[in-house]
C-alpha positions, 0 to 999 in steps of 0.5 A: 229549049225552043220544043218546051214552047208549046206551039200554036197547035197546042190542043189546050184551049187556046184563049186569047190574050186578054187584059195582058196587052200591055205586059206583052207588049213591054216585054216583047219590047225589052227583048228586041233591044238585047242584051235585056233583062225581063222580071215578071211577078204575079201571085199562083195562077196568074198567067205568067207561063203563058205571058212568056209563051205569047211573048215568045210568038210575038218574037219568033214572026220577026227573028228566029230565036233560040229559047231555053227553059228551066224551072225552078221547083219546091221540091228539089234534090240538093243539086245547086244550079239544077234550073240552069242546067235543066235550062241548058240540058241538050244544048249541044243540039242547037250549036254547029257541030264545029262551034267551041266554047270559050275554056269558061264553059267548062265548068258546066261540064260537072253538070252537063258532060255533052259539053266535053267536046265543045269546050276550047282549051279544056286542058287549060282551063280546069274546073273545081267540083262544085264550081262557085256562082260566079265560075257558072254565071259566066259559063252560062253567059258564054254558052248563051252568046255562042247560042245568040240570038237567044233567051234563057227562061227560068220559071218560079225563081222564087223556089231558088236554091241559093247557088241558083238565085246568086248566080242569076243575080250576076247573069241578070246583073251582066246580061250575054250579049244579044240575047235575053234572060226572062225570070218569072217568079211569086213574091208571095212566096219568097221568104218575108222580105226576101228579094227575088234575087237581091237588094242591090239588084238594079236592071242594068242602065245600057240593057234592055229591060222591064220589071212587070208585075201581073195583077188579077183580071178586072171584071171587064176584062172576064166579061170579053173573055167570056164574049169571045169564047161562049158569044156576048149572050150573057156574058156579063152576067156569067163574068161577074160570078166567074169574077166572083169565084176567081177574084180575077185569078186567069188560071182559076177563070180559064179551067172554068171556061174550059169545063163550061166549053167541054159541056158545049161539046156535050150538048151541042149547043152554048151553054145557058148563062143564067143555068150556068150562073146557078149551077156555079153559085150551088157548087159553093167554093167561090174562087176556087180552083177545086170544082173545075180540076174535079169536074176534069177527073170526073171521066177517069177510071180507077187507074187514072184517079190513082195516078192524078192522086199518086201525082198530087202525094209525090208533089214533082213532076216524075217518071211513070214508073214512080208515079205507077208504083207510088199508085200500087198499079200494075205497070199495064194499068198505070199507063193507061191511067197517066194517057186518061190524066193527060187527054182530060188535062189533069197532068201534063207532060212538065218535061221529057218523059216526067209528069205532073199538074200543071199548076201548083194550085191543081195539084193543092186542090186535089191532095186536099180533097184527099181522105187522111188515110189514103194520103198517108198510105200513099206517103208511105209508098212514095218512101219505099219507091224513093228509097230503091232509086240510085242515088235515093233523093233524101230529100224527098224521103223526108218530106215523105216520112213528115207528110204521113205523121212519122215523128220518129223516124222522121228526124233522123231522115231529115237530118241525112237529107240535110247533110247531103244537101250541105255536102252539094253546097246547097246550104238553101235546103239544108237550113231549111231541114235543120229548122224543121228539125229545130221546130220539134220540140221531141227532138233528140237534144244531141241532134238539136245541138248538131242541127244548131251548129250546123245551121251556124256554120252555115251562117258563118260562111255565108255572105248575108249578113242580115239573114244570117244573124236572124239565124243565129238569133233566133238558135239563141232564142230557144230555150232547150238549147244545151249551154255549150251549144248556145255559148258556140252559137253565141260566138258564131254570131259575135264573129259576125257582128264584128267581122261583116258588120263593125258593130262592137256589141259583138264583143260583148256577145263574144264575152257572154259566149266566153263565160258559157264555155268556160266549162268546155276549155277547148271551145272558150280558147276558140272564142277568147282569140276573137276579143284580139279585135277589139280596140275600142274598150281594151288597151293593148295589154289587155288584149295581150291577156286574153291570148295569155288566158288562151295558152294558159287553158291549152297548157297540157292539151293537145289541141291543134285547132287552138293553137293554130288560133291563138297563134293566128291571134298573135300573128295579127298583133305581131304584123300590126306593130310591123315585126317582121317575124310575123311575116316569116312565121306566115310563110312557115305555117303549113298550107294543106293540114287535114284539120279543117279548122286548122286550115280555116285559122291558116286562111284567116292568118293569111287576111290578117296579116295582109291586111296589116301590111297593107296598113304598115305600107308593105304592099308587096308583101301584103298582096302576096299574102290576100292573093294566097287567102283568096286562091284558097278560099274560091270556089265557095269553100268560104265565099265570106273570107274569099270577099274579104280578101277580093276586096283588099285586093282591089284596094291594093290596086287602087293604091297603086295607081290603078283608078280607072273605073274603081266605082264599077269594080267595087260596085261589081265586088258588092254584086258579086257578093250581096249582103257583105257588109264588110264591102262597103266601108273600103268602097266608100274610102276608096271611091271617096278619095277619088271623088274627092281628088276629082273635085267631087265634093258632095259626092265625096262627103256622102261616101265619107259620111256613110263610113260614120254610119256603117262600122265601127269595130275596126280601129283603123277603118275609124282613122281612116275613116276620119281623115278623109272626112276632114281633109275634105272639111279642109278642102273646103275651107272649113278646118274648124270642122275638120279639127272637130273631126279629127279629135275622137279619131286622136283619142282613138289613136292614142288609146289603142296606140295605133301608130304604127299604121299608116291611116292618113290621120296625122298628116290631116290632123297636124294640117286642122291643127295648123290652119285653126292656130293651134300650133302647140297641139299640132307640135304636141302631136307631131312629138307623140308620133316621132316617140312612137316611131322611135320606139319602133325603130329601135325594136327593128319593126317596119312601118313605111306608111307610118313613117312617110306621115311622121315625115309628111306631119313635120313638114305641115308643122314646119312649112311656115317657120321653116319651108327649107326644113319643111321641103326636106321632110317632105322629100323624105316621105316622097321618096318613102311613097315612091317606094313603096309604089304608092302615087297619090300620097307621093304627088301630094307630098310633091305638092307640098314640098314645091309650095314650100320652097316656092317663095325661095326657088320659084322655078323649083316650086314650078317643076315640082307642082307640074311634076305633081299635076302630071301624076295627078292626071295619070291618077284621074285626080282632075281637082288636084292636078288643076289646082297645081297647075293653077298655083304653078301658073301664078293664080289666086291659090298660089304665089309661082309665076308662069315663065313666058314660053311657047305652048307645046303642041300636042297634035292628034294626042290629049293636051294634059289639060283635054286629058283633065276635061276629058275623065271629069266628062267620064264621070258624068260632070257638066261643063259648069262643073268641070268649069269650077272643079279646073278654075276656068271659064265654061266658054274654055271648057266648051272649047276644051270639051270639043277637041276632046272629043273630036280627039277620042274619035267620039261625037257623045259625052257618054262615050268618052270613058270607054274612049279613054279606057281604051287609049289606055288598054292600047 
């Protein structure tokens, strides 16, 4: 809080701020323009702390500003969230005691019982145990905007646990209101590649902000340093060998200046520059933070070394109790030790009442300086003070045993630090003891095989697909893997690669692994209903096989994780081919069972049987089912599943009609979770079409595009994928292209007999096939489909998308030779659409039947485009509509001419084309882009741009879509 901001008065040696003006400045300037975001990198030493002291001065002369501090540290307690909450803690101090916090700050209360009395409608709102990142992101958003003004600081985020990292990143993604949240961290020392909180991480465009990265001193800046604190005598000649020693680090620059002040004090006078030259350069440890920490500790007593090495061996800050234990002193003496270390500022005050260096590179300088013995006799003491804390920090205790070279005890230490920590949900410090564990090559091989499989469960849940599949590589690479541990991990690893990434490859893994575990009949069953999936090398009897060899090794064994597998595995076929048994054995399968893996393929069956109808065109159904997946698995117990299923669900919406704003929602979901690979293809189908409905052609083609580089494992995400692609192709007046594009996806379809879902693939394939003159393949197709659905008709299976573009097919097939025939299939799959609750696909069929019975019923054709337009326009889907209304009105692209009738007035509301006008400029579109996206003049758009705006009450384009998002919420 606005205490941990040490004050003017500080007695450390105040410097100025020198060769930092510019930083300072930036971030004093992000923060006045809340809500801002403010990340600040630099190597140890580099002055980061005392940038973020400056800069909340600055900010404290013009407004008073509620500032809270956590740091994160490299030490830590399997406690997710520990640095929000060390921010956050005494918080109820700085709120009025009548303020009540919205029901979303509840769940910090786990953490932070004070919060009790200031949570509204607590009773309403409960909160899980280990809240999930998103629960507490928001809760720490809400308590920061009842605090505002106000800045949250968290120090050395590059020593994050997981929970803590994702919850920042969607706090820094969705800043509170009016306040600011500053995150200092050392790249240096984030794993290889490692983001500081992700990849896809962006400041946010509307909020203030700044990335800032603090280099070493130049030698110029030293030399004004040194000028200001010890006068212009010399200086230069003094900065150049203090440039030397620190290669421009401030904190190496500033303890030499201290010590050189404390000598001034000593003799009275300014020291000599030259006397002080030779005497820095005789040291002999340039750059080096050592001398000025030693020359420091040189006044200190016995008792007061014990403490500053006590401090330097137990490594985080800690209470004098520990440290005077850990130091073998009496409790008198090591009082008086701790006040020498802190008067000669060897160890601060790091927070209330806990003690330690005040730098990382102090406490390094002093451990190393050391004798072996004395380090290992203190380790020793740190295990046996740790162990008589209540609860005992496990971690801790194993870093100790390791540090005084107990090999034999040290595994077994580790490995109970490791289960408490997976059991907090602090997967970070877990993975990183069941490598160290791993690392030994004297490792006990049952524990080696419970280190790898938990580090695979790890990976398994987790939502980073690239570092978990390094992981997992790597457990594979090890040679002293026992081979039912490999032939696990192996298929852990497979999973993965299907699953979150669509690389088919997997399925080759996934039969490696099966052969492994072949030995072990329980685990190969495990293994076998994973090659369900895989559509592209397996005809659909052989996939049938592998849940036949599955039955046939449980026969006899009873094995209710494996069987919950297999007929999880059976289910998804089942919901595939639209038998409706499936959906009543989902609803009879048992929700709360005690065996976590028959739980896990209950959640499983649940996706999957959702997804299949979504893809049949049960979309009640299918939501019912995802809904229940993603109840199930919130709140982190199994953060990949839960994605899977948010996103289904967001697309379910996006079917329905709901396209306002579906690019944030998706681009939120990939914040929400970074490294889900899985995310990305719907979101490129999705935002895709919808780009494309708006006349987006270019940015339509890249989302379609990206699909072709991104999955592949998933047969119907690659029809899906095709289809788009080409309908665009065909849009654009290019169905040669589109036909090629179409023919794999054909050949896919029939291999994998796939026609029972609704992929969009037909309808655009009879269409290429049509507009390139091969009207006889077109047939050829359209025969295959009725076979297909005729077949399914008659086992009584459901499949109402796939047989809406059976309908759709034959009136493409028919719309020349025969438009009245072409009209009645085209009305059958609109009434099939309607139904089904889906509109674009209904207003496309709309589109269709009215141009084919344009010629014989112009008025008919006339009421039907505009009908069409009109759902267009409540979709968005600006293209589409403008292009009925045009051919409705008799232009070039259509054949219906416009009846002579008065222009409707529409007063204060949106004409259907301002309507039009006003989503394109939501969209960031020009005039001369909406211009050729609604086939008018840019004079026209003008003019409709301006009563668009004058009608929203709005005077910038950039406002227009919150305008109409909030017509639309009225």
């Amino acid at each position: 809080m606005a205490e941990n901001i040490p004050s003017e008065e500080d007695s450390t040696p105040h410097f100025g701020m020198i060769g930092r003006e510019q930083e300072l400045h930036t971030a004093v300037a992000a923060l006045q323009r809340p809500p801002a975001v403010v990340l600040l990198e630099g190597e140890a030493g580099s002055g980061k702390t005392r940038l973020v002291q400056e800069v909340m001065r600055a900010l404290n002369r013009t407004t008073q500003v509620q500032v809270l501090l956590g740091h994160c540290t490299p030490l830590r307690e399997p406690l997710p969230y520990e640095p929000l909450v060390r921010g956050l803690r005494g918080v109820t101090r700085l709120l009025p005691q009548t303020t009540l916090l919205p029901p979303e700050a509840a769940v910090l209360s786990t953490f932070l019982p004070e919060l009790d009395g200031h949570v509204a409608d607590r009773a309403h709102r409960p909160h899980p145990d280990e809240p999930h990142r998103d629960l507490v992101a928001e809760a720490v958003r809400v308590v920061l905007e009842a605090l505002k003004p106000a800045i949250l600081i968290i120090e050395d985020v590059h020593w994050a646990d997981e929970p803590t990292r994702e919850a920042l990143f969607l706090l820094a993604s969705k800043p509170p209101a009016e306040c600011g949240l500053v995150l200092t961290y050392r790249e240096d020392d984030l794993d290889a590649g490692q983001p500081v909180l992700s990849s896809s991480y962006r400041l946010p465009v509307a909020s203030g902000g700044a990335e800032i990265r603090l280099g070493p001193l130049s030698e110029p800046d030293i030399t004004r340093l040194v000028a200001q604190e010890l006068g212009p005598s010399g200086a230069e000649a003094l900065a150049h060998e203090l440039f030397k020693r620190s290669a421009g680090i401030p904190l190496v620059v500033e303890e030499d200046l201290i010590t050189l002040i404390e000598r001034r004090k000593v003799v009275g006078q300014a020291p000599d520059g030259a006397a002080v030259q030779v005497a820095l350069r005789e040291k002999g440890v340039p750059r080096a933070l050592r001398e000025a920490i030693f020359e420091r500790m040189e006044p200190l007593s016995a008792a007061g070394l014990a403490v500053v090495e006590a401090a330097a061996v137990v490594e985080v800050a800690s209470e004098q109790t520990l440290l005077t234990q850990v130091a073998g002193l009496s409790p008198a003496d090591g009082t008086r030790g701790l006040i020498e270390a802190l008067k000669a500022k060897v160890l601060c005050e790091a927070s209330p009442a806990r003690y330690g260096f005040r730098h990382v590179l102090a406490r390094q300088a002093v451990y190393a300086n050391m004798l072996g013995p004395v380090r290992d006799m203190l380790h020793g003491e740190a295990v046996r003070a740790l162990e008589a804390c209540d609860p005992p920090p496990l971690v801790q205790i194993a870093h100790h045993i390791w540090a005084r070279g107990d090999t034999k005890n040290w595994p077994q230490a580790a490995e109970a630090a490791a289960r408490q920590a997976v059991a907090l949900g602090d997967d970070a410090t877990a993975s990183s003891l069941l490598h160290q564990i791993l690392d030994q090559s004297g490792t006990d091989p049952a524990m080696r095989s419970e280190a790898a499989l938990a580090l695979a469960e790890i990976a398994h849940k987790a939502t980073d697909y690239t570092r978990s599949v390094t992981i997992l590589r790597r457990l594979l690479a090890d040679p002293r893997l026992p081979e039912l541990t490999r032939g696990r991990v192996r298929a852990t690893l497979a999973t993965l690669m299907v699953n979150q990434a669509g690389d088919i490859s997997g399925y080759r893994e996934m039969e490696r692994a099966i052969t492994e575990l072949m030995p072990w009949p329980r685990c190969a069953v495990l293994s076998m209903v994973g090659m369900v999936l895989d559509e592209h090398t397996q005809t659909p009897d052989q996939i049938t096989g592998w849940l036949d060899k599955a039955d046939a090794l449980l026969e006899g064994d009873d094995f209710p994780a494996g069987e919950a597998a297999v007929l999880s595995a059976r289910l998804s076929v089942q919901a595939g081919l639209g038998d409706s048994a499936a959906w009543d054995a989902v609803a009879a399968l048992p929700r709360g069972s005690a065996d976590p893996e028959v739980h896990r393929q209950m959640l499983i069956t649940l996706y999957n049987v959702g997804l299949s109808g979504i893809r049949s065109g049960l979309d009640e159904r299918a939501r019912g089912l995802i809904e229940e997946c993603a109840r199930l698995t919130e709140g982190g117990t199994n953060p990949s599943l839960e994605s899977y299923a948010r996103t289904q669900l967001l697309r379910l919406d996006w079917l329905g009609g709901h396209w306002a704003g579906v690019e944030g929602r998706f681009s939120e979901l990939a914040f929400r979770y970074p490294g889900m690979a899985m995310i990305a293809p719907i979101q490129g189908l999705v935002c895709g079409t919808t780009a494309a409905a708006r006349g987006e052609w270019s940015k339509a083609l890249e989302w379609f595009e990206a699909l072709v580089e991104g999955r592949e494992g998933e047969v119907t995400g690659d029809l899906e994928g095709a289809a788009a692609r080409a309908s665009v192709q065909l849009a654009s007046g290019d169905p040669a292209r589109a036909w090629a594009t179409v023919q794999p996806a054909l050949e896919l379809l029939r291999h994998s007999e796939a026609w029972a879902r609704g992929c969009g693939l037909l309808p655009v394939a009879v269409r290429a096939a049509m507009a390139c003159g091969d009207d006889a393949d077109g047939a050829r197709l359209v025969d295959e489909a009725i076979k297909a659905q005729q077949e399914r008709t008659a086992r009584g299976f459901l499949a109402p998308a796939a047989d809406a573009e059976v309908s759709t097919a034959c009136g493409h097939l028919l719309a020349s030779s025969d438009p009245q025939a072409a009209a009645v299939h085209f009305g059958d799959a609109e009434q099939v659409w309607r139904k089904m609750g889906r509109p674009y696909p209904r207003a496309q069929v709309m589109e269709a039947r009215a141009r084919a019975v344009a010629e014989a019923s112009p008025e008919l054709a006339k009421e039907g485009l505009n009908a069409a337009a009109d759902v267009f326009v409540q979709l968005g889907a600006t293209y589409d509509a403008a292009r009925c209304r045009r051919t409705a009105h008799g232009g070039p692209t259509g054949s219906v001419r416009s009846s002579v009738r008065g222009r409707r007035g529409y007063g204060g509301q949106l004409s259907p084309r301002e309507i039009e006008v006003a989503q394109l400029l939501a969209t960031g579109a020009s005039n001369k882009e909406i211009a050729e996206v609604l086939f008018l003049s840019v004079r026209t758009v003008e003019h409709h741009v301006a009563r668009a705006l004058s009608k929203l009450g709005v005077t910038e384009r950039s406002a227009v879509g919150g305008a109409l998002q909030a017509r639309s919420d009225g």
